[in-house]
C-alpha positions in Angstrom: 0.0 0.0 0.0 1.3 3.3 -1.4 1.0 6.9 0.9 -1.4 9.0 -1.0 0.2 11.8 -3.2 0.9 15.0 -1.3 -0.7 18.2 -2.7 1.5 20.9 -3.9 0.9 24.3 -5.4 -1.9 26.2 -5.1 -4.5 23.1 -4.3 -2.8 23.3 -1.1 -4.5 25.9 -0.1 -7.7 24.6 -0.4 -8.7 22.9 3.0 -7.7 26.1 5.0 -9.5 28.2 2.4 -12.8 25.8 2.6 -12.2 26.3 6.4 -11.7 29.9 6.9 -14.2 31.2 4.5 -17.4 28.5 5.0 -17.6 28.0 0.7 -16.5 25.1 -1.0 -13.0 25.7 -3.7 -15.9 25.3 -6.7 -17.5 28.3 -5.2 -14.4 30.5 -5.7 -13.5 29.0 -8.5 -16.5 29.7 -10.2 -16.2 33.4 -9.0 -13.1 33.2 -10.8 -14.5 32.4 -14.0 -17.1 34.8 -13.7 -14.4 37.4 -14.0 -12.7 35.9 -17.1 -11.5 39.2 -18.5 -10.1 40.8 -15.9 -6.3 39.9 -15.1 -4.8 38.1 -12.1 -4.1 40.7 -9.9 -7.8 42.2 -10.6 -9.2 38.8 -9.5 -7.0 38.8 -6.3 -7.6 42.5 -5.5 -11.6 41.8 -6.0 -11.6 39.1 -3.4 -9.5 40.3 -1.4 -11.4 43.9 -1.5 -14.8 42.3 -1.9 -14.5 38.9 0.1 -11.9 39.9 2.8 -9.5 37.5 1.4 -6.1 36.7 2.4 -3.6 38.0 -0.4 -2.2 34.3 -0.4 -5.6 32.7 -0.2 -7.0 34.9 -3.1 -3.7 34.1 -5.2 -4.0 30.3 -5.0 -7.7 30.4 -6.2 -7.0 32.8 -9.1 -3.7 30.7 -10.2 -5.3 27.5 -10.0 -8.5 28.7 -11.7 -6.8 30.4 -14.5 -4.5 27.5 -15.2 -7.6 25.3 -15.6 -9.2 27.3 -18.3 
């Protein structure tokens, strides 16, 4: 029997995000979408202005979701 696979990068953040801010990732991450034409730092600045986001917190969410696009 194998250890699972250790998370890296941003999806690291995610249990302390789901935690701290009561929404499930898919929540944020469908926020993230939402906001498709803005740029990175526009996304991270909204929920960090708008959501009272942690600058790290609000990075993770916006790298991961853009990368999945």
């Amino acid at each position: 029997m194998t250890a699972p696979e250790k998370v890296s990068g941003p999806a690291s953040y995610f249990p302390s995000i789901e935690k701290k801010y009561g929404h499930p990732i898919q929540h944020w991450l469908d926020l993230v979408e939402q906001r498709k034409t803005m740029k990175h730092m526009e996304i991270v600045n909204w929920l960090k202005t708008e959501h009272q986001m942690g600058h790290g917190h609000a990075n993770a969410i916006v790298a991961y979701g853009l990368a999945q696009r």
